[in-house]
N, C-alpha and C positions, 0 to 999 in steps of 0.2 A: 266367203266371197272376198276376194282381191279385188279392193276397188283401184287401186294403183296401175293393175296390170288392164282393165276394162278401157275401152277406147270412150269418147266424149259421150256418143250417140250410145253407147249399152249403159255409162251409166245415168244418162237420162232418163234410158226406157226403165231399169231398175226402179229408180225412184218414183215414176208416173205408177208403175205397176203394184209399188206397194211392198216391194222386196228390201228398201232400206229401211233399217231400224238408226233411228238417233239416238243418241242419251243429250239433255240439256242438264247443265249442271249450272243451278241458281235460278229458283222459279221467283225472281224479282218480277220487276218493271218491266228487266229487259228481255228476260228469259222465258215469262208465258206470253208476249208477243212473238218468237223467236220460234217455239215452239210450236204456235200456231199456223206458222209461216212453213217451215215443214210440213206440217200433217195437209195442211191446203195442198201443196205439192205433192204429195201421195205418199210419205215414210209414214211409219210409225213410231212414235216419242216416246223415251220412257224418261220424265222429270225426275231430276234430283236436288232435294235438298233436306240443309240440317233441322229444320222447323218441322219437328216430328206433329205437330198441330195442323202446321200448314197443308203438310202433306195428307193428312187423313183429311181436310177437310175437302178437299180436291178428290181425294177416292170416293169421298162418300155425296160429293156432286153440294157439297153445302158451303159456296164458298161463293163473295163478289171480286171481281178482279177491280183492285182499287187503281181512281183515275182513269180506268176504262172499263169502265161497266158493260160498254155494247159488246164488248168480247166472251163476256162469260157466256152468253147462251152457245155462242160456237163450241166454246171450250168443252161444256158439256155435253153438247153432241156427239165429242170426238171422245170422252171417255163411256159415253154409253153405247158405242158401237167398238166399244174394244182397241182404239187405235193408240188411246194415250191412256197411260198411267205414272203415279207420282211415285217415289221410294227416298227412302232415307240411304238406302243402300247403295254407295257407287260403285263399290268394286262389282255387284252381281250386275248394275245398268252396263256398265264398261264390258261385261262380257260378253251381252247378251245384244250391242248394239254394233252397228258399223260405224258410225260417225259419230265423235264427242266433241260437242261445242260446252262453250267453258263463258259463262255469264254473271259469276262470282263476283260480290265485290273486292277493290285492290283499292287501299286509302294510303295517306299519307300522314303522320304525325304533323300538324303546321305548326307546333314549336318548335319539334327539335329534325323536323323535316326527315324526318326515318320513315322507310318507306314500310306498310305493312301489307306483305304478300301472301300470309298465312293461308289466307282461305283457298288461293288460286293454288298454294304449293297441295295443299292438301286432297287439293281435285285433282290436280296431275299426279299424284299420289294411286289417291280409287283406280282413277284410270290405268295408270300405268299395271299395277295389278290386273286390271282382267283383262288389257291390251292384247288384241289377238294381229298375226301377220295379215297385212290386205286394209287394217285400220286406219281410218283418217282422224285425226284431232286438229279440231279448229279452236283458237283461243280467240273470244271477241270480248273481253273484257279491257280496258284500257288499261292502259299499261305500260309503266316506266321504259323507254327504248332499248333494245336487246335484250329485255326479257325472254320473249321468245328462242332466243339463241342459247344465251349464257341461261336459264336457269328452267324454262322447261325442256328442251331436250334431253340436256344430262338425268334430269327427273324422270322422264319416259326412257330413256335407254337404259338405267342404270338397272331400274326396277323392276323392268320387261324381259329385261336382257336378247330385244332386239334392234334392229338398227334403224332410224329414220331413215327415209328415202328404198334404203333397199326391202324394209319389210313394212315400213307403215310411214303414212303419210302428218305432216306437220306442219300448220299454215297460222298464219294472224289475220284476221278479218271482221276488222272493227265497227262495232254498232252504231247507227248513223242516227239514234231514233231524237225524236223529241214524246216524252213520254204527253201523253194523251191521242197522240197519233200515231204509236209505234209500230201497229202490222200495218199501214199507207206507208210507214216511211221504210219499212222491208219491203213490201213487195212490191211498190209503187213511183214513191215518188225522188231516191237517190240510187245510182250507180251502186253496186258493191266491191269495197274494196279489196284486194287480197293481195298476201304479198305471203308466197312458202316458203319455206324451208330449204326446198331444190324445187327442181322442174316439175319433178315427178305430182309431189304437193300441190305445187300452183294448177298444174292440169285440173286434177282431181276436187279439188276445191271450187276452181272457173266452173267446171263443167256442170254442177250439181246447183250452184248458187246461180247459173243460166235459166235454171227451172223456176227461180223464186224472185228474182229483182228484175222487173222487170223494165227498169232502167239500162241493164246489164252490168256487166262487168269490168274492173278497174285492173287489171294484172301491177304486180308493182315489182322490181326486182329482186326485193327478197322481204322477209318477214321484222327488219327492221325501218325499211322503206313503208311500209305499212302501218307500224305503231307510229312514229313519227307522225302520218298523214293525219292522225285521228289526235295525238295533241298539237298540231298545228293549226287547227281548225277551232281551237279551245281558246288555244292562246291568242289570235287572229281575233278574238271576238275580245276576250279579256281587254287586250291593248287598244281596242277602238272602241271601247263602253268607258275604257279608263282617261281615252281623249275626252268624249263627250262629259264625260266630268269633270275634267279640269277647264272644257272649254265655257261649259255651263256655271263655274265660280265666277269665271269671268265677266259674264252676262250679267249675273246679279251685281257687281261692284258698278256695273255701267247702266242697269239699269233697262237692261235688254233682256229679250225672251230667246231664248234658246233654239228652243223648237221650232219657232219662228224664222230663225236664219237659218237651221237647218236645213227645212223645209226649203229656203230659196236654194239653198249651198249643193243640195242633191238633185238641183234641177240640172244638174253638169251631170256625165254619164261618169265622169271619173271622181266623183267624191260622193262616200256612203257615208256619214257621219249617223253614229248610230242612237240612242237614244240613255241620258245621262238617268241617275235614279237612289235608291239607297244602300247600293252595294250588289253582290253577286254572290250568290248562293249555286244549292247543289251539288252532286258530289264529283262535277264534270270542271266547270270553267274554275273555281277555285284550286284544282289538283292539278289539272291536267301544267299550268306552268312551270310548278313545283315539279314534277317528274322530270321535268325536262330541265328545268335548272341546276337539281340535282345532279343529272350524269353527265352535265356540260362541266361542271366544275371537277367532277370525276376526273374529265378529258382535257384540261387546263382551259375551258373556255370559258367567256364572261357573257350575262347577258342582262348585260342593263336595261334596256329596255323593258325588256317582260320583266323583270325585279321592281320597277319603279311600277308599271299596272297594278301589279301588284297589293304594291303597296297603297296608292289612289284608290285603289277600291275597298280594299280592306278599310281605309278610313273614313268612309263616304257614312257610317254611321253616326260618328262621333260629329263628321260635319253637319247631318241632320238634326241634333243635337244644338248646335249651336245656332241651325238657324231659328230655332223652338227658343233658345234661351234670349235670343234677342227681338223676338216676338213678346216674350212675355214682358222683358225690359220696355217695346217702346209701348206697350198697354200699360203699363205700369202698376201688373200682376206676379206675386211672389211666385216662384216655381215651388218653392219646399211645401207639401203639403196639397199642393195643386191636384186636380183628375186631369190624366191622358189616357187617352182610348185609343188603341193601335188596331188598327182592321189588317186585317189577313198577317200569320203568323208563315205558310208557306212562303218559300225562296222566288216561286215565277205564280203567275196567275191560272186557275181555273185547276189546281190540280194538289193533291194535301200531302205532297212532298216538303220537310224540314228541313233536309239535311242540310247542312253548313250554310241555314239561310240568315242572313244579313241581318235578320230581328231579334235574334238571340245576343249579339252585341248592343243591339239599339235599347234593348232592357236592361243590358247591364249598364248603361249610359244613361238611362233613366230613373235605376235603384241609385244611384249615385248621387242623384239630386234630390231623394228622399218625395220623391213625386208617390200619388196613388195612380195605380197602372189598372187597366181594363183593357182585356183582349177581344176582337170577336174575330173567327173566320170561318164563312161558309164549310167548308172542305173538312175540318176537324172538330173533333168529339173530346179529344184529351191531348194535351200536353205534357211530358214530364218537367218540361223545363218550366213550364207556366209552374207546375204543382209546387216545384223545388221552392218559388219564390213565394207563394202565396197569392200568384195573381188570377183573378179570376178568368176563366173566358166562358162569354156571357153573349145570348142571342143580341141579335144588334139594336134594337129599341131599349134595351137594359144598356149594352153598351155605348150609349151615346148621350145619356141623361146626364145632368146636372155634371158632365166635364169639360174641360176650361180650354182641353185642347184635343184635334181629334189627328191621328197622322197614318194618311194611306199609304202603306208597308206593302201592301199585294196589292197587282194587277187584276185582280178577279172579274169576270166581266158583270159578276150581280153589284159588284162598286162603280164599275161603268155606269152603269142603269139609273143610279142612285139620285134621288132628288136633293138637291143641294139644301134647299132649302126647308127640307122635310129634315134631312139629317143633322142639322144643326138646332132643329127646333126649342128643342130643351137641354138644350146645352146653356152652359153657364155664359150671358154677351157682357163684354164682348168676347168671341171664341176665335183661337188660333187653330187655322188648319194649313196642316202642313200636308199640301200634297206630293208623297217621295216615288210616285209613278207618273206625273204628268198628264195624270186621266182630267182636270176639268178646268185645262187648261184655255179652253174656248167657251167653258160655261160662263152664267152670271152669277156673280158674288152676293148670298145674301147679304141681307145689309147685318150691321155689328160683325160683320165677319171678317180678319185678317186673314188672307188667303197668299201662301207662299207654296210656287212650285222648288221642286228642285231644280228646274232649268232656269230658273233664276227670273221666275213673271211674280208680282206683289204689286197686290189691289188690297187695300183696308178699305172695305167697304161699310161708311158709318150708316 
């Protein structure tokens, strides 16, 4: 099947009727959403990844989709009626599918800022091996700008030894999700964007992503137009998280709450001032500048701006740190030796994603001071990084006894919930709490409790 040469409406009717086959390559976060988002639309999937575990556990239907749990009964439905299967195998998915989307992680070294493209190159790899004429390949993984150009084309042309645009199609159409709500934010609730290769691409791509967003569709004028849109939206959050934390220091030197002005300041339609906190995790808004910094400097351009967010947020641990060390100074409590209990280890709230999250500094900032560390987070069962140090993480009633200070790390909404005055019970008074989410910030202080937000609100309540 030539899906290039198929007009909008055949290939519509194709995929309602069940005639497309996809390959997803990377059954993450983003990819069994992605997947599922397809098979609702009438193709049939065949998942690809290196997790030779993963993947048997998915054939054999014994598997939770983490962070979104209400997806596995669908999931399973679709592999017990035949529609979706997992493989380790890309080059045989690649033959046997019409369409390869590409959901792979792409990271970045953040010291010596080297980009690592391995897994994406090696997918375009599989693919390009069992690439047949009439083939679409979509890349939705994020991705340093002109990727798509300079280095998967060459990789599918070279390997196929056919031509984009005249024998197969090539597009970027980058994942909009927020993980715990990722098939609403496919199918539902954002535009999708796409930006091909050539015309041919964009068509073919528009027309089939018609079926499944049903926001619609974004056309962009090419496939570097497209990567851009998706670290633009990264950095756009980075630089205005990195406002609210420099504006938020400010507050506390005066004596003001943050949130507070905020709250009045976005009563204007043109100011969104966003919400300040312990840094910024993930493997999205932490990257996504770096990519971009990197090939601006490629191209002789400078970008101070995003370099200095950057940097604000990156140190938004050590300054939680210091407002802990000046807590215990005016109590006039030793830190060396001291118990801190950090709730939630995850980067964003309600979900037990680590990656590059902002507590992993704040412990190395707290081994530093020879403090005893206590973890708890709903969402996780094991930590490697916990293990490395020897810290424990511990249900929350264990976690919150007899320690001197307690510091909310995660937004989780069972920390929401949380009785102020329950969780402090047995803790050592007077007790500092550092709250670094801004969750209770309108509650009451119990009493012996020093209570600091990071927006800069401090109530010692004797």
């Amino acid at each position: 099947m030539n899906l290039l040469n198929l007009s909008s409406e055949q290939l519509k009717s194709k995929l309602r009727e069940g005639l497309i086959t996809v390959s997803v390559y990377g059954l993450g976060r983003v990819g069994i959403p992605l997947a599922l988002a397809w098979l609702r639309a009438g193709a049939k999937v065949i998942g690809v990844d290196v997790n030779e575990d993963w993947v048997k556990s998915l054939n054999s239907l014994n598997f939770t989709i983490r962070d979104e749990p209400q997806l596995t009964p669908l999931l399973k439905d679709f592999i017990k009626n035949g529609r979706f299967k997992a493989t380790t195998d890309g080059v045989s998915a690649s033959r046997e599918s019409n369409v390869k989307l590409i959901t792979v992680p792409t990271l970045i070294n953040l010291k010596t800022l080297e980009f690592d493209l391995s897994a994406l190159k090696v997918a375009l790899q599989w693919i390009a091996e069992g690439l047949n004429v009439g083939d679409l390949v979509i890349i939705e993984s994020s991705v340093p700008p002109t990727t798509t150009e300079r280095i998967a084309k060459p990789i599918l042309e070279e390997i196929s030894r056919i031509k984009v645009e005249d024998d197969f199609g090539l597009a970027f159409s980058p994942e909009r999700v927020f993980i715990g709500r990722a098939l609403r934010d496919i199918e539902e609730n954002y535009p999708k964007i796409i930006g091909g290769i050539g015309p041919k691409s964009s068509r073919a791509t528009a027309s089939l992503y018609e079926c499944i967003a049903k926001k619609g569709v974004i056309v962009l004028s090419n496939s570097t137009a497209a990567e851009l849109s998706k670290l633009f939206e990264g950095i756009y959050r980075d630089v205005n998280i990195a406002l609210a934390n420099e504006l938020s220091m400010l507050c506390r030197k005066l004596n003001v709450d943050f949130m507070e002005i905020r709250a009045a300041s976005n009563s204007q339609p043109y100011c969104h001032l966003h919400i300040p906190g312990i840094g910024v995790g993930g493997a999205c808004i932490p990257i996504y500048p770096q990519f971009t910094i990197k090939i601006a400097e490629e191209h002789g351009v400078e970008m101070p701006l995003t370099s200095l967010a950057r940097r604000i947020n990156d140190e938004m641990p050590k300054y939680t740190v210091k407002l802990l060390l000046e807590a215990f100074k005016e109590l006039g409590k030793p830190v060396e030796n001291s118990i801190i209990t950090i709730l939630g280890i995850a980067f964003r709230g309600n979900i037990s994603d680590t990656r590059l999250t902002p507590v992993y500094p704040l412990i190395d900032e707290l081994i530093k001071l020879k403090a005893n560390i206590k973890v708890h987070d709903p969402y996780i069962e094991y930590d490697s990084k916990l293990e490395e140090n020897n810290i424990p993480l511990l249900p929350l009633e264990e976690a919150v006894e007899n320690v001197d200070a307690i510091i909310i790390a995660t937004d989780h909404n069972q920390f929401k919930k949380l009785n102020l005055s329950k969780l402090v019970e047995k803790a050592n008074k007077p007790v500092i709490l550092i709250d670094g989410r801004n969750i209770y910030i309108k509650e009451e202080i119990p009493k012996n409790t020093l209570y600091i937000s990071i927006s800069g609100k401090k109530i010692y309540s004797k």
